[in-house]
C-alpha positions in Angstrom: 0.0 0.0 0.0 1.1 3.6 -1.2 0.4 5.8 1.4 -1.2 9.1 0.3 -1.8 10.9 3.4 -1.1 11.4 7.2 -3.2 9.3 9.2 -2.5 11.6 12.2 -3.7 14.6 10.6 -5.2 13.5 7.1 -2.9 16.3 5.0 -1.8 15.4 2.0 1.1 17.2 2.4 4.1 14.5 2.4 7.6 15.1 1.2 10.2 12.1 0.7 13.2 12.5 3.1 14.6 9.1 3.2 15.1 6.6 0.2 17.5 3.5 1.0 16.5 1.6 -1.6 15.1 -1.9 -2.0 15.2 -4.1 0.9 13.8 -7.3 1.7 11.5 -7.9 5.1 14.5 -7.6 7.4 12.9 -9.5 10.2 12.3 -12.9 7.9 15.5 -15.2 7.8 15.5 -17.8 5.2 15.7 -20.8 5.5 18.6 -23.2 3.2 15.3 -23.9 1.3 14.3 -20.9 0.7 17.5 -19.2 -1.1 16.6 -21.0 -4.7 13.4 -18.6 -4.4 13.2 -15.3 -5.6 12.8 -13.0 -3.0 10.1 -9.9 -2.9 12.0 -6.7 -1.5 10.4 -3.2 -1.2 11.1 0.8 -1.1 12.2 1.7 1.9 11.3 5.3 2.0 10.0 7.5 4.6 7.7 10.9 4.3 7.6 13.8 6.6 4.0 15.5 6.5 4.5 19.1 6.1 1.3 19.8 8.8 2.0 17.8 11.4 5.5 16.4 11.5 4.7 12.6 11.5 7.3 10.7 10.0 5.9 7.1 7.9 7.3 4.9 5.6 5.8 5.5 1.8 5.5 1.7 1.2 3.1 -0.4 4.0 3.1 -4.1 3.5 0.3 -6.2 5.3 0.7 -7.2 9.0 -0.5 -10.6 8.3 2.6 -10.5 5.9 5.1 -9.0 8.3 4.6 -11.5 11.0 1.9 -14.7 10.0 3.6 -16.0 6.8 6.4 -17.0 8.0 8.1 -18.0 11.5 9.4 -14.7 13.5 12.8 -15.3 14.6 13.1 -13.0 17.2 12.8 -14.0 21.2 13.6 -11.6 23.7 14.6 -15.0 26.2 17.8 -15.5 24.0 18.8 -11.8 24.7 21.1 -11.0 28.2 20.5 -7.9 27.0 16.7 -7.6 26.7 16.1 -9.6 29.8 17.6 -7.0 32.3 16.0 -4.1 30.2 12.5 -5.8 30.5 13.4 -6.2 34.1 14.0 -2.6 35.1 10.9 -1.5 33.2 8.2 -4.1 35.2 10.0 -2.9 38.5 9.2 0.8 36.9 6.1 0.5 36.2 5.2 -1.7 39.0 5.6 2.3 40.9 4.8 4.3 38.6 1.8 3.0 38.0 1.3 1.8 41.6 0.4 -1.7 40.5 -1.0 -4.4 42.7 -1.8 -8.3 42.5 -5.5 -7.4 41.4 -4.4 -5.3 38.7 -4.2 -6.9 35.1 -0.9 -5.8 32.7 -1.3 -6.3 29.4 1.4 -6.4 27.1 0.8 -6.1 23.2 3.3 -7.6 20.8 4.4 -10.1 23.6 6.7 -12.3 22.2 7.6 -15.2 24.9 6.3 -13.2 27.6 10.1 -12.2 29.0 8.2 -8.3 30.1 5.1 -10.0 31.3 7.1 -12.9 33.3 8.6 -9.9 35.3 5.5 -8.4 36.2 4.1 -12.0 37.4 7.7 -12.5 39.0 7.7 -9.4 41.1 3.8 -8.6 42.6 1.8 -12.1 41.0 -0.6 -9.8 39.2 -2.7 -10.7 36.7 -0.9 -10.6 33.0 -2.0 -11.3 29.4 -0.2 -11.1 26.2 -1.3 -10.5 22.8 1.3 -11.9 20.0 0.3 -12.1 16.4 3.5 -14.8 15.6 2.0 -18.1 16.4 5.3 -20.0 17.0 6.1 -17.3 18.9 2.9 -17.5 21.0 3.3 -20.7 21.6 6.8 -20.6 23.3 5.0 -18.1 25.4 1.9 -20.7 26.3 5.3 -22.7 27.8 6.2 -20.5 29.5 3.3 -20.5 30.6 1.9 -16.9 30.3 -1.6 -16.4 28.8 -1.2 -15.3 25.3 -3.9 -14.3 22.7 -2.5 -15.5 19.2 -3.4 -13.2 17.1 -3.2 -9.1 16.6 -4.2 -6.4 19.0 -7.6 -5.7 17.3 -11.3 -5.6 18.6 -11.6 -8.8 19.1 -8.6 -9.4 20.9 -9.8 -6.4 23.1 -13.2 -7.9 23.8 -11.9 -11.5 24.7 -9.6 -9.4 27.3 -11.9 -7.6 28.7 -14.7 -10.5 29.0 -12.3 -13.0 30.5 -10.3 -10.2 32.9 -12.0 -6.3 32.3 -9.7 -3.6 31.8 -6.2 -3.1 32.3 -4.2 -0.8 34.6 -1.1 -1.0 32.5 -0.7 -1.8 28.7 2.8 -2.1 27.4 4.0 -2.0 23.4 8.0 -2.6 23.2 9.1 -1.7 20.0 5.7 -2.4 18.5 4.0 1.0 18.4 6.0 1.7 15.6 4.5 -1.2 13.5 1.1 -0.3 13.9 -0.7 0.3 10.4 -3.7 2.3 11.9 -3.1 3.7 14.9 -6.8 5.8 15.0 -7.8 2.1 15.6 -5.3 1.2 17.9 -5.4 3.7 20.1 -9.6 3.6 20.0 -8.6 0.1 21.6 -6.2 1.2 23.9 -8.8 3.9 25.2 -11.7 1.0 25.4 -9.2 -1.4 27.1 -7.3 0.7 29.7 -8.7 1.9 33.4 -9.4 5.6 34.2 -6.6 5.5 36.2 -4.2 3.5 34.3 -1.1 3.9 31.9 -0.2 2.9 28.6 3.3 2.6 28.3 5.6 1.8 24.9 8.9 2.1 23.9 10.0 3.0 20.3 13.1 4.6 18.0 12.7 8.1 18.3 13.1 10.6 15.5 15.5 12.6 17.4 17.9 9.7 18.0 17.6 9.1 14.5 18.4 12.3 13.2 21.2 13.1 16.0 22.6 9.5 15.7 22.5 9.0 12.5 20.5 5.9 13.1 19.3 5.0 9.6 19.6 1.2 10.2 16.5 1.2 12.7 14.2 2.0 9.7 13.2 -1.3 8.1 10.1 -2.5 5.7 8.7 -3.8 8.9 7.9 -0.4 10.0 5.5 1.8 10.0 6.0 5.1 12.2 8.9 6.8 13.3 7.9 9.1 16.2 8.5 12.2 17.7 6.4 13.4 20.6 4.6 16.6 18.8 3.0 15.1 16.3 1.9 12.4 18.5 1.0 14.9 21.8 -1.7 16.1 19.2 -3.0 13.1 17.6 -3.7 11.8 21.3 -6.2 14.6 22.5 -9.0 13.1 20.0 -8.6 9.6 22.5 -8.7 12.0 25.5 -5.2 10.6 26.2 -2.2 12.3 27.4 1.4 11.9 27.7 2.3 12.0 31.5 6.2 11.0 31.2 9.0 10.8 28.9 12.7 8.8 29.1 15.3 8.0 26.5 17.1 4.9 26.9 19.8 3.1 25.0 17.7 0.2 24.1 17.1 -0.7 20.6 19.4 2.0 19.0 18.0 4.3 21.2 14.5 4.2 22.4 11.8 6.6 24.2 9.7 5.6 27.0 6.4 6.9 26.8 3.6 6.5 29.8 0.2 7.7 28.6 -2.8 8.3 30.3 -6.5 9.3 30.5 -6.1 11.8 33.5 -4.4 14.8 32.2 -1.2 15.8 32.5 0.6 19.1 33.3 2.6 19.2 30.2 5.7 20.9 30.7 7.9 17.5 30.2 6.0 17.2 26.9 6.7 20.8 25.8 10.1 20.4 26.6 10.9 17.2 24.7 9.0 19.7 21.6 11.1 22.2 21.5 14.1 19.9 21.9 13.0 18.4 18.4 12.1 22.2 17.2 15.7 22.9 18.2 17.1 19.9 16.3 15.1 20.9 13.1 13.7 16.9 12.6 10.3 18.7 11.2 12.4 20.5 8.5 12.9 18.6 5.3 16.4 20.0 4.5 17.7 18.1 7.9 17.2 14.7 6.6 19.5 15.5 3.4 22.3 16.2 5.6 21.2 12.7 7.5 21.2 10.9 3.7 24.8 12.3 3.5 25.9 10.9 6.7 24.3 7.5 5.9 26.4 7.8 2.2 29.9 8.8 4.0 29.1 5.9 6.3 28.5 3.3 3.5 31.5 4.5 1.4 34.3 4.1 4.4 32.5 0.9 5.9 33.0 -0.8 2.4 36.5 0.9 1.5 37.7 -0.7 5.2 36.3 -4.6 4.3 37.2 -4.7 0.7 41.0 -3.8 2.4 40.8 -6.2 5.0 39.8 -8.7 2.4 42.1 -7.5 -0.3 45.0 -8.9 2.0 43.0 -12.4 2.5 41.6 -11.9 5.7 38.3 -13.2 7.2 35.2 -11.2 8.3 32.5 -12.3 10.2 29.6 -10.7 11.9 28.4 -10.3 15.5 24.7 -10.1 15.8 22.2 -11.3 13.0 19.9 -7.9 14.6 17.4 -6.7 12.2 18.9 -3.4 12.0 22.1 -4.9 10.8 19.8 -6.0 7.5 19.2 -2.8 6.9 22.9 -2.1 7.1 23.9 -5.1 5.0 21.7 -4.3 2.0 21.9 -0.5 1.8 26.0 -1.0 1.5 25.0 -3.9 -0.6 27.6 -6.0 2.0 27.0 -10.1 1.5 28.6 -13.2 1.4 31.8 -12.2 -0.6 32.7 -9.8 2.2 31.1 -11.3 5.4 31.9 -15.6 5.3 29.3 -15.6 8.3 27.3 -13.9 10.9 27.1 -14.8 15.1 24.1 -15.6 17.0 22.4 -16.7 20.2 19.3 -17.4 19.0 18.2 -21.0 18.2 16.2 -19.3 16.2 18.2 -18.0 13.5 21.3 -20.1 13.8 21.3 -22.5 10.2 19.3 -19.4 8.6 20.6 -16.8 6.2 20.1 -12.8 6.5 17.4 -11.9 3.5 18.9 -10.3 1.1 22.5 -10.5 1.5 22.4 -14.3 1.8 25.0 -14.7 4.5 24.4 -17.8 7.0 24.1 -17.7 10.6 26.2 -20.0 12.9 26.7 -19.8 17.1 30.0 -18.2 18.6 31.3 -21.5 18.9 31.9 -21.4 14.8 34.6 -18.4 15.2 37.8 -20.3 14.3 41.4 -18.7 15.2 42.0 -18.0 11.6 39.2 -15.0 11.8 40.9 -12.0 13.3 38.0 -9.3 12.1 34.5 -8.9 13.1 31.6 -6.6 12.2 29.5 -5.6 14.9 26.3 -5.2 13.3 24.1 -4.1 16.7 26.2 -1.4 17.2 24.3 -0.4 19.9 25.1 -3.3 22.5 29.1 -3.3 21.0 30.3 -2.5 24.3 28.6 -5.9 25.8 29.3 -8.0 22.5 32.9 -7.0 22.7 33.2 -8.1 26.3 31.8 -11.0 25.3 34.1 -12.1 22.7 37.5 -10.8 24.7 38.7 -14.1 24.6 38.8 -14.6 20.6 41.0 -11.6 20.4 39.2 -10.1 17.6 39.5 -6.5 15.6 36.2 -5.4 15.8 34.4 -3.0 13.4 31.8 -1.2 14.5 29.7 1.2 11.6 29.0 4.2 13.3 29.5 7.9 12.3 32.4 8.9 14.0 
């Protein structure tokens, strides 16, 4: 689906600001199989409405395509790194929203249940997850959290509130951002949540992008890239309100949003505004300087492999993350660079990256012959290379400097 106009504001008003190309779902890891098929990839673009300042990619493929054709390979249990961030943000919410064991915590876009294990963990509330993915769903069901297998829609809203009423907190990590309509969404988070309750998500934020030069976190899978003005508007018709902002590290940089139906006194929300006034991420003319950055960044990232290769040494990568797909086929990086790529999840070890074709093995395949390895989430390097000390590697890590 093209999209035409702003579903935040309805202007037609959209100007391109991003364009990486053609890319592949970069979530969807093929299996052996699957690399004699031909493989669908899309235009990853983003528009910037010229009303509002909502940010969305041009080009929407179909949720049920995203996540129900084929197997998600993504569990936050096989992540060190997600586990102790889902940890710190149950015990958070558990005060900020002043939860107790009668309350009900919904989280939306559950995965195994890792968040929702916490909140079960720490007070033995009531929890509830909602996962489109169905193998996903059912690793959850064994670890035994109650999951609804399917999207967060009206129906799933209904079965929630019939079997448990509404919830005190909702959570959406890194799944706000691949809603397709969010005027229905946020209808259901209205309908679902309590007068008195929050809901809380976590997404890339537009100023990280910008400032960060974090072009890898856009991907076909999704759909918004947010920045709290346009979105402090489009909440009022839900008689919503944004009562507290964070930035974290997560996820190439993520905000933490806690929303609510009780108003708020705002002046968090209007400083986080004129933060991104300041930064100019609602003026077209900002993104070409971005598109520059991303260029540069291609240009030396490919100059340094081809040398290391040019002298017959061996590249790997660390961390088959989604982002990193999005790094591998806008530098148009694949197997005659990279021989292979590190993971931890069970998941996507025996797979290949879409796209770029290049297989996935566990740490235990590094050999002593490999000296250099390309960190591909950049964003946990610091942990990965601590990790790997002992294999004395040269890492290379493709950030703007």
């Amino acid at each position: 689906m093209i999209v035409a106009k702003c579903q935040l504001c309805d202007s037609k008003n959209l100007k391109l600001i991003i364009d990486l190309g053609y890319h592949p779902l970069a979530d969807t890891f093929l299996k052996p199989e699957q690399l004699t098929r031909s493989e669908e990839t899309f235009p990853l673009r983003i528009l910037l409405c010229q009303n509002c300042g909502y940010a969305v990619s041009q080009y929407i493929i179909s949720a049920e395509q995203r996540y129900q054709q084929t197997d998600y390979s993504y569990t936050s249990a096989n992540s060190s790194v997600a586990i102790k961030h889902f940890a710190e943000m149950a015990s958070q919410i558990i005060i900020k929203a002043n939860l107790e064991k009668s309350d009900l915590v919904v989280d939306i876009g559950s995965n195994d249940g890792t968040l929702l294990s916490n909140f079960r963990n720490k007070i033995k509330c009531r929890v509830m997850g909602v996962e489109p993915a169905a193998n996903i769903a059912k690793i959850a069901a064994k670890n035994k959290i109650s999951t609804i297998n399917r999207f967060f829609d009206d129906e799933a809203v209904k079965q929630i509130i019939k079997v448990s009423g509404q919830a005190k907190a909702i959570t959406a990590t890194n799944v706000l951002n691949h809603i397709t309509d969010l005027n229905h969404f946020f209808k259901n988070i209205a309908d679902l949540l309590t007068e008195d309750g929050y809901f809380i998500f976590e997404s890339p934020y537009l100023l990280d992008l910008v400032e960060k030069t974090c072009f890898d976190s856009i991907y076909p899978e999704h759909i918004s890239y947010f920045g709290i003005k346009p979105l402090k508007n489009f909440l009022k018709k839900f008689g919503l309100h944004i009562h507290h902002i964070e930035q974290n590290d997560y996820m190439s940089w993520s905000i933490r949003v806690y929303i609510a139906k009780k108003p708020s006194n705002g002046s968090l929300v209007e400083q986080f505004c004129r933060r991104e006034q300041e930064a100019k991420i609602y003026q077209a003319d900002t993104y070409k300087i971005l598109m520059a950055k991303a260029e540069k960044l291609k240009f030396d990232l490919c100059r340094q492999l081809y040398q290391i290769k040019s002298r017959g040494q061996r590249i790997i990568g660390i961390g088959a993350a989604t982002k990193g797909n999005t790094l591998l086929n806008y530098c148009k990086i694949d197997g005659t660079l990279i021989d292979f790529i590190t993971d931890a999840s069970p998941l996507k070890i025996g797979k290949f990256t879409p796209g770029s074709h290049i297989p996935i093995k566990s740490d235990s395949g590094i050999t002593p012959d490999i000296k250099y390895a390309l960190i591909l989430p950049w964003n946990i390097a610091e942990f990965l290379k601590k990790k790997l000390k002992h294999l004395n590697l040269q890492f290379i890590i493709p950030k703007i400097k």
